[in-house]
C-alpha positions as CSV (number, residue, x, y, z in Angstrom):
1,X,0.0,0.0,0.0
2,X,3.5,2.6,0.3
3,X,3.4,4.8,-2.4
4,X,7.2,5.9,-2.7
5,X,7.0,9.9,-2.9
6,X,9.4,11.4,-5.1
7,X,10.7,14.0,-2.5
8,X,11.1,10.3,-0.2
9,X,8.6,11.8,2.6
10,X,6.1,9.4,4.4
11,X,2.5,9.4,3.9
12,X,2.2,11.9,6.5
13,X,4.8,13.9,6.3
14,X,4.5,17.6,5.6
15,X,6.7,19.6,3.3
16,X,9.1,22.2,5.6
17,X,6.9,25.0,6.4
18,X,8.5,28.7,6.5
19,X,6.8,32.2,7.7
20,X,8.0,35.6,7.7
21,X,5.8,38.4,8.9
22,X,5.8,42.2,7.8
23,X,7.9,41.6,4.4
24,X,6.1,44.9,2.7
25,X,6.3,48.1,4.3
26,X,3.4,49.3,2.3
27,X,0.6,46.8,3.3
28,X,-1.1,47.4,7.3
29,X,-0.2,43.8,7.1
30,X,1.9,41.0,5.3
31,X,3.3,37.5,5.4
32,X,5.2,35.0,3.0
33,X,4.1,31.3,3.6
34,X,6.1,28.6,2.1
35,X,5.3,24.7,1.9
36,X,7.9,23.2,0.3
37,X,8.7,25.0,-2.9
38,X,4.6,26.6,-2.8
39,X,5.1,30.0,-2.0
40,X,2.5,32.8,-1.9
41,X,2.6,36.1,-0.3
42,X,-0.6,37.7,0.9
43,X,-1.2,41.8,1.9
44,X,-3.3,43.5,4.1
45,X,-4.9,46.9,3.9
46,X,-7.3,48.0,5.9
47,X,-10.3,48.2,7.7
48,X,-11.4,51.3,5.4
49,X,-14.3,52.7,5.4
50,X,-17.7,51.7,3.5
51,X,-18.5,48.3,2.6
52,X,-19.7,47.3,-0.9
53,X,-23.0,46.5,-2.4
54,X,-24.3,43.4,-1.1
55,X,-22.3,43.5,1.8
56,X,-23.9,43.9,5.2
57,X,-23.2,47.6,6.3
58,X,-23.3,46.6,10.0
59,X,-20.7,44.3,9.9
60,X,-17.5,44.7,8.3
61,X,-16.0,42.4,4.9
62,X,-13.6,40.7,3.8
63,X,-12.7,41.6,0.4
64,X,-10.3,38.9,-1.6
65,X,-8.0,39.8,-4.7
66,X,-5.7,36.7,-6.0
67,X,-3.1,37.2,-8.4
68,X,-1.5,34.4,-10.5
69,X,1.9,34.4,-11.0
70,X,1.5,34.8,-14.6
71,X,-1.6,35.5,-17.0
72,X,-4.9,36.6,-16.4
73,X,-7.2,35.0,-13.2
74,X,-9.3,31.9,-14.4
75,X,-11.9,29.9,-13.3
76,X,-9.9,28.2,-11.0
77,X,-8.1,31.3,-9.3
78,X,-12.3,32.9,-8.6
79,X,-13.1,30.3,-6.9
80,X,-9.6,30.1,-4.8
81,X,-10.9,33.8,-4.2
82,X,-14.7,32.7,-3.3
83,X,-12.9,30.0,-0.4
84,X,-10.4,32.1,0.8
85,X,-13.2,34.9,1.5
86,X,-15.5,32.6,3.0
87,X,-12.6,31.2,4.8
88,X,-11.2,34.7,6.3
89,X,-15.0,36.0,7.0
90,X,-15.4,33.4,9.1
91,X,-12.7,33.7,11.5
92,X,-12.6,37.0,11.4
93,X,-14.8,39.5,14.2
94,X,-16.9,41.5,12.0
95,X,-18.5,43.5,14.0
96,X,-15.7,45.4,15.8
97,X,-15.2,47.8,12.6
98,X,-19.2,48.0,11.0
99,X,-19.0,49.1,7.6
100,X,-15.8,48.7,6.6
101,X,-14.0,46.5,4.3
102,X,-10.4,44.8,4.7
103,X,-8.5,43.8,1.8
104,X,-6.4,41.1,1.5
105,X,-4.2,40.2,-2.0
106,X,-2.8,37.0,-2.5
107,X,0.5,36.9,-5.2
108,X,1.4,33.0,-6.1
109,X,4.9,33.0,-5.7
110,X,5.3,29.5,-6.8
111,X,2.8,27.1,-7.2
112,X,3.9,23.2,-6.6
113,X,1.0,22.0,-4.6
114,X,-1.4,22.6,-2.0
115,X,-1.5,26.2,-3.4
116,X,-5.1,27.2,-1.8
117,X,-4.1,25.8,1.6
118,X,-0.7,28.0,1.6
119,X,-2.6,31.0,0.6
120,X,-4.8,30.4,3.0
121,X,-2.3,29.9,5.8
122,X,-0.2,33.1,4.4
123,X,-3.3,35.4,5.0
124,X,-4.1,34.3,8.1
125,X,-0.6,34.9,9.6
126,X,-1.2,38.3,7.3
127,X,-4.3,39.1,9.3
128,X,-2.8,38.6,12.7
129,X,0.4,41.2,11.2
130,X,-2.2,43.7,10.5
131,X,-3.8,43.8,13.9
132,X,-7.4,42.6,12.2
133,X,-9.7,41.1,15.4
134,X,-9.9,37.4,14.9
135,X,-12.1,34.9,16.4
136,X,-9.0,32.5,15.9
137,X,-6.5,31.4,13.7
138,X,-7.0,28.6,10.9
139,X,-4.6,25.8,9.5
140,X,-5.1,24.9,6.1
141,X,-4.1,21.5,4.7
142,X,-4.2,19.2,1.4
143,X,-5.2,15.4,1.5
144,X,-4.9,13.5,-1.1
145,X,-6.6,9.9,-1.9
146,X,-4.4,7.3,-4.3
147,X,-6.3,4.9,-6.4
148,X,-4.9,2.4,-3.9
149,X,-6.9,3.6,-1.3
150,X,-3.6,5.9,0.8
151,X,-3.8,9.0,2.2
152,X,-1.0,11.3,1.5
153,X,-0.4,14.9,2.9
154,X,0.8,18.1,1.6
155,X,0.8,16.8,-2.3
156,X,3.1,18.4,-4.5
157,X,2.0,19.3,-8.1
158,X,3.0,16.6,-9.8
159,X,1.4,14.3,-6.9
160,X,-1.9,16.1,-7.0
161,X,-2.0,15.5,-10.8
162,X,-2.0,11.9,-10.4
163,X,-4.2,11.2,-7.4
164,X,-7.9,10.2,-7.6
165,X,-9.3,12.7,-5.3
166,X,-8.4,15.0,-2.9
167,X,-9.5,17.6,-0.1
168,X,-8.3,21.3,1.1
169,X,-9.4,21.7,4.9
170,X,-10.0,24.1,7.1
171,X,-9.4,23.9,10.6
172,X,-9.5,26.2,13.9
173,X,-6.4,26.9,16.2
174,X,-8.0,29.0,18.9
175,X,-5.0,31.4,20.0
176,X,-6.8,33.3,22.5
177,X,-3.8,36.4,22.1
178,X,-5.3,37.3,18.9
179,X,-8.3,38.6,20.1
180,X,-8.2,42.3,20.9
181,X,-9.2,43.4,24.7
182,X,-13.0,44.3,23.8
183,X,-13.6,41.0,22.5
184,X,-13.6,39.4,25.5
185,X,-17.3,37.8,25.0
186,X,-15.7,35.5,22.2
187,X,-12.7,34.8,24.1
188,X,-14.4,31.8,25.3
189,X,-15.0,30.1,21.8
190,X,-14.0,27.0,21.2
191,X,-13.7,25.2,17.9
192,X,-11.0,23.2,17.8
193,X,-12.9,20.2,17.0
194,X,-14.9,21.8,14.4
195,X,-14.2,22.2,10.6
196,X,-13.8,25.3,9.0
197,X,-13.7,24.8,4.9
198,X,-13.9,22.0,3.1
199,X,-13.5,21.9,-0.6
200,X,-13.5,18.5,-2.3
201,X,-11.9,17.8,-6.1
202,X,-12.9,14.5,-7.6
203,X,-14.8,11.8,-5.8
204,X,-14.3,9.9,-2.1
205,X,-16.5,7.9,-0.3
206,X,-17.8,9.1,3.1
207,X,-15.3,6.4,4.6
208,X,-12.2,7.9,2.8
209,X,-13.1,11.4,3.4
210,X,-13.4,11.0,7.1
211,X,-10.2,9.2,7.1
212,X,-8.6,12.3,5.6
213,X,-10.4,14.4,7.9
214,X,-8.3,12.3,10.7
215,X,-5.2,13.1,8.9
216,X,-5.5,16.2,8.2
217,X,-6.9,17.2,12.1
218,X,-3.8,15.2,13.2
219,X,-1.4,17.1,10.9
220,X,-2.7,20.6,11.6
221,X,-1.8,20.4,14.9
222,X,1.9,19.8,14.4
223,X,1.2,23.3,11.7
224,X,-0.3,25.1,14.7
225,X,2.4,25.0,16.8
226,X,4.4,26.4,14.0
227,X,1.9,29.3,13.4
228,X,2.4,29.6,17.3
229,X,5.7,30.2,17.3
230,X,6.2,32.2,14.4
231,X,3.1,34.9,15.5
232,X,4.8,35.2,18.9
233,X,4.7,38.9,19.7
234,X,8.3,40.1,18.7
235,X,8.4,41.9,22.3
236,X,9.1,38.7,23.7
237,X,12.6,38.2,20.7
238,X,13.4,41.9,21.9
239,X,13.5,41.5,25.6
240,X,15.2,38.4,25.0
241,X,18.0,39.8,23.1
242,X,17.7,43.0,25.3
243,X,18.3,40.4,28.2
């Protein structure tokens, strides 16, 4: 049932992850995420004022802009935008800043995999580097179903290309020092055993998906103490060094 991975990772085995926080001075916010060679950036600006039409004026949005590396945004890339906006409005306290928008851009750096679940983590740890009031963070992850049956994490391209199905997910990391001081009614909310996205390509049983849903739960918490360490206030580094 081994499936030999070209890269000669197990099954389970992520790519290496790498963050780095506040790479453009411009942006109220940035972050580079890397998974293996899948990089994406993603920038913050905002809250501004006024919302667009059809948003909810009493609440603020979310607005999503992806940017491919190359060419003109396709199907594929809108609905990347459509998930990743979903994704962010729901972790995301809306009704701190009423009737405002916050916009994030995402620029594919390179794309070898798992690209929606890097952009994904990237504007999360984007959001927490521009201040923006968060319920709690999200972990994004790839699982990907063989036609043998295995499970394999973190595809690269070439691997996602030849698997039968697989799934981006979704889940919560409740990091209660990303909530601002007036949120405290929220700072009780727990979801670290719920699911936050899930976005399916070809086609899984119910059996196989929940066992991806295992992996993936299991994975994300190995990523989440990664996020933790790298979203560490940078007082703490200072007085370190100062020390």
């Amino acid at each position: 049932m081994e499936i030999d991975r070209a890269d000669g990772r197990s099954p389970n085995q992520l790519r290496p992850l790498s963050c780095s926080r506040g790479v453009l001075n411009r942006a109220h916010g940035s972050a580079s995420w890397a998974q293996g060679n899948t990089q994406v950036l993603a920038a913050v600006y905002g809250p501004k004022a006024g919302t667009k039409k059809n948003e909810d004026p009493e609440k603020a949005s979310v607005e999503v802009i992806w940017k491919p590396k190359t060419g003109q945004i396709g199907k594929q890339e809108k609905e990347f935008e459509m998930v990743l906006k979903r994704t962010l409005q729901s972790i995301c306290i809306l009704t701190i800043h009423p009737n405002t928008t916050t916009s994030v851009i995402v620029q594919v750096v390179h794309d070898d995999g798992a690209l929606l679940p890097c952009a994904i983590n990237a504007s999360c740890a984007a959001l927490v580097d521009a201040g923006i009031p968060l319920k709690h963070l999200a972990v994004a992850i790839c699982c990907c179903l063989a036609e043998s049956g295995l499970v394999m994490l973190d595809p690269t391209k070439l691997e996602e290309e030849k698997m039968k199905a697989f799934v981006y997910m979704v889940l919560p990391n409740s990091i209660l020092s990303v909530l601002p001081e007036e949120s405290s009614s929220v700072k009780g909310e727990q979801m670290d055993h719920g699911l936050i996205t899930s976005v399916t390509h070809g086609v899984m049983s119910v059996d196989d998906y929940l066992h991806c849903l295992e992996r993936g739960r299991a994975a994300t918490s190995k990523m989440s103490d990664f996020l933790r360490r790298n979203l560490q206030p940078r007082l703490s580094s200072d007085s370190s060094m100062a020390g």
